[in-house]
N, C-alpha and C positions, 0 to 999 in steps of 0.2 A: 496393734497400736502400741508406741513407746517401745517395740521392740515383744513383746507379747504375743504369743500366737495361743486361741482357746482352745480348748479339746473340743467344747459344746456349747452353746448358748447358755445355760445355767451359768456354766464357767464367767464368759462375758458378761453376763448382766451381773455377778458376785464384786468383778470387777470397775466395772460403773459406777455401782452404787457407793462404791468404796471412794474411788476418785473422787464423786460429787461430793462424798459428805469431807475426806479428809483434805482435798487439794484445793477444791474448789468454795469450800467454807459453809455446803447448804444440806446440814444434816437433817433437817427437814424433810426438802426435796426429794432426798435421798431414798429413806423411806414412804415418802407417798407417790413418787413417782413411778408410773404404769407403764410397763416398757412389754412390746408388742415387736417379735423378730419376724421377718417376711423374707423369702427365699429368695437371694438375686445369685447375678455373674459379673465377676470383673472382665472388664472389657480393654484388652491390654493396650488395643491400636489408639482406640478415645481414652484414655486413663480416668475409665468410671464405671462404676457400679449401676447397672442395671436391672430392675424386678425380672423373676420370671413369674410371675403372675400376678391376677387380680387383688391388689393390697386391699382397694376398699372390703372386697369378702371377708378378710379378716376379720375384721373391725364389728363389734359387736352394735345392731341399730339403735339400741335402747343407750347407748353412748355416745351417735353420731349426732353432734351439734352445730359444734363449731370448730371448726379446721386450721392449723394454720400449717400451709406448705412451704418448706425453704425449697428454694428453686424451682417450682411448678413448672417452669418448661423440661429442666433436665428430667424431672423423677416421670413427665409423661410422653419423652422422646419415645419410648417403646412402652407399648398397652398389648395385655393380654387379650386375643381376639374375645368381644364378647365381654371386655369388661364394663362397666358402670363407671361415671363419671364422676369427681370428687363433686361438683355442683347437687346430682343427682343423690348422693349418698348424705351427705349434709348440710343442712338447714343454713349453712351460712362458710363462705368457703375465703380466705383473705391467703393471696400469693407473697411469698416475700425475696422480691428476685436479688440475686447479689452481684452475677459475673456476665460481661459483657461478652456472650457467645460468639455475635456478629463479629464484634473485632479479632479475636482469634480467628474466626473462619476467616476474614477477609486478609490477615496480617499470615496467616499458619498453613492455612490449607491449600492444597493443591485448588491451581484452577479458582482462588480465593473470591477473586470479584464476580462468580458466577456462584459458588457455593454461599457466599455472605449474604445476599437479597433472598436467597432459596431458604437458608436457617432462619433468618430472622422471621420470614413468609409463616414457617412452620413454628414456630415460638409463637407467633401473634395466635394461632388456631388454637392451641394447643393451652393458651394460657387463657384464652377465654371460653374455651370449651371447661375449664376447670375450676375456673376464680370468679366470683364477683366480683371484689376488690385486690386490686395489686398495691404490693408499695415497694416500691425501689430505690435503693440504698445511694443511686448517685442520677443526676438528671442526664449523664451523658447514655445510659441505658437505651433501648430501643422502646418506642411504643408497643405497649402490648396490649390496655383495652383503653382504648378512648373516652374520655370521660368518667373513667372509674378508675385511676390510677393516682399516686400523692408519692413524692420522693419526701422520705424520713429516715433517720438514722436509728433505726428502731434495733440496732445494738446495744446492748448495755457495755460497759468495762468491767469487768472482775477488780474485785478491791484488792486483789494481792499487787493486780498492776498500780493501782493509783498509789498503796502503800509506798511500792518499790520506786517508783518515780519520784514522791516526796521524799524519800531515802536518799535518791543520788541528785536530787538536785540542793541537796542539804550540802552532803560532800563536795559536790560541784563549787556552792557558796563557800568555802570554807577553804578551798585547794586551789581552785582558779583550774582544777583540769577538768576540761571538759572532755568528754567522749566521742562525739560527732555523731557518725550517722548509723543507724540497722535497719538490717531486710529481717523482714520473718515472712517464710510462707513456701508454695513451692518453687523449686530451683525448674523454670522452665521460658525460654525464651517469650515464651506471650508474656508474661506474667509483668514485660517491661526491660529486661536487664540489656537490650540490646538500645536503650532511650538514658539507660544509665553508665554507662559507658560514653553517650554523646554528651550527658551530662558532666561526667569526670574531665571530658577534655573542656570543654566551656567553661570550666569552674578554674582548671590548669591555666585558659590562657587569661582570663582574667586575676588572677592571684598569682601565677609562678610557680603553684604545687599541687596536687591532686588533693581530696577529702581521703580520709579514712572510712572506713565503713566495715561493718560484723555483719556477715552471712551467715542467719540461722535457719536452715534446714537442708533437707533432700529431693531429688528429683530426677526425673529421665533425662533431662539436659544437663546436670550435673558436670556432667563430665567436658562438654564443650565450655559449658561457659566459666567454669575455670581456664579453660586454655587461650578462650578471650580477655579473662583479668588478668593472666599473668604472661602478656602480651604476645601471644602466639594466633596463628587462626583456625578456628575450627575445622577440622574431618569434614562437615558437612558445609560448611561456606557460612554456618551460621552466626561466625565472628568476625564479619566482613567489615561490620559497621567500626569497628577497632581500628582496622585499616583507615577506613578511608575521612575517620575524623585524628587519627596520630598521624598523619605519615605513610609513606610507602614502605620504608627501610624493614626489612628484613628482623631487625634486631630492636624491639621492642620492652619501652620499660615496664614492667610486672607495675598492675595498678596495689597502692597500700588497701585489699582485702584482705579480711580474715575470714575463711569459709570455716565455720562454730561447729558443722553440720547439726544434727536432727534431734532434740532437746525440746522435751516435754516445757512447756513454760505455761 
């Protein structure tokens, strides 16, 4: 993380704690926070981290209450045979989904409109076989249990951000320069960058100029989708959309991005 690599789990949890209490402002947490490692594998083709075994084992019963799972479909895409169910292990289980799977499968994957209906199928099993209640971050999501679901933004903001936001929009008041627009998050064509590029020309042919924009991070697409902002097309055809909302010509104008890369924020 941030360029970090552990020797061991002690190492990583030393460092945690540290971030939470000095970066993140909750020296509290820090200290009473109970942090429980489980053995997985990065999975390089899906770029994700998968268990190899039964997490609930871990977990001591005389502690198993109340749960709350980020992503519940992804963390039980793969179950150890023979494992027990998050419902099953505690008394009250609440999903909290964030990223729209279907749309990546249907937008990314091979074969997509056959694998898109097939994931979603396996999401709905999978998140009610685990959740009582679900809450999802945005209504465009997939149903996942009928009747026992509520879309909430049950993200909080970190006050370093609200800080820093009052900070430049003081300056802003004061200079009349604004900054315009940033991505933060990873560099990967689902993630939308091929909708934002259609946006940069819509924006060009109504105004007469492109927006400016800060790219902060890194990603397996990385490298194509630079070659899409700086008006070239991708190795793999994935900055087609570049094409066919500029122009045909060969000799394309580099969009005003700045790619920041990967920065702790």
């Amino acid at each position: 993380y941030g360029g970090n690599v552990f020797e061991n789990m002690e190492e990583q949890e030393v460092f945690i704690r540290q971030w939470l209490s000095d970066d993140a402002g909750m020296p509290i947490e820090a200290e009473e926070l109970k942090i429980l490692f489980y053995p997985a594998r990065y999975h390089k083709y899906y770029n994700s981290i998968f268990a190899l075994g039964d997490i609930c084992d871990l977990i001591p019963n005389n502690t198993a209450d109340v749960c709350i799972l980020e992503e519940p479909e992804h963390l039980n895409w793969y179950r150890a045979p023979g494992s027990s169910s998050w419902t099953t292990k505690f008394c009250h289980c609440v999903g909290v989904i964030h990223t729209n799977y279907k749309a990546y499968a249907r937008d990314h994957a091979p074969a997509g409109f056959l694998a898109a209906p097939l994931l979603a199928g396996v999401n709905s099993l999978v998140v009610q076989a685990n959740c009582h209640k679900v809450v999802k971050l945005s209504g465009v999501l997939q149903e996942f249990v009928p009747g026992a679901e509520v879309v909430e933004n049950v993200h909080g903001i970190r006050e370093a951000f609200l800080k820093e936001g009052l900070r430049r929009a003081a300056v802003e008041e004061k200079t009349g320069d604004r900054r315009g627009v940033y991505f933060i998050g990873k560099l990967l064509w689902a993630k939308g960058f091929d909708l934002l590029l259609e946006l940069e020309t819509y924006y060009r042919h109504k105004t007469g100029e492109y927006f400016d924009i800060d790219v902060y991070g890194s990603g397996p697409d990385e490298k194509e989708i630079k070659r899409a902002f700086n008006g070239r097309p991708s190795e793999e055809g994935n900055g087609r959309m570049l094409y066919s909302f500029m122009g045909n010509s060969r000799q394309q104008q580099p969009l005003p991005v700045n790619f920041m890369g990967r920065l702790d924020h």
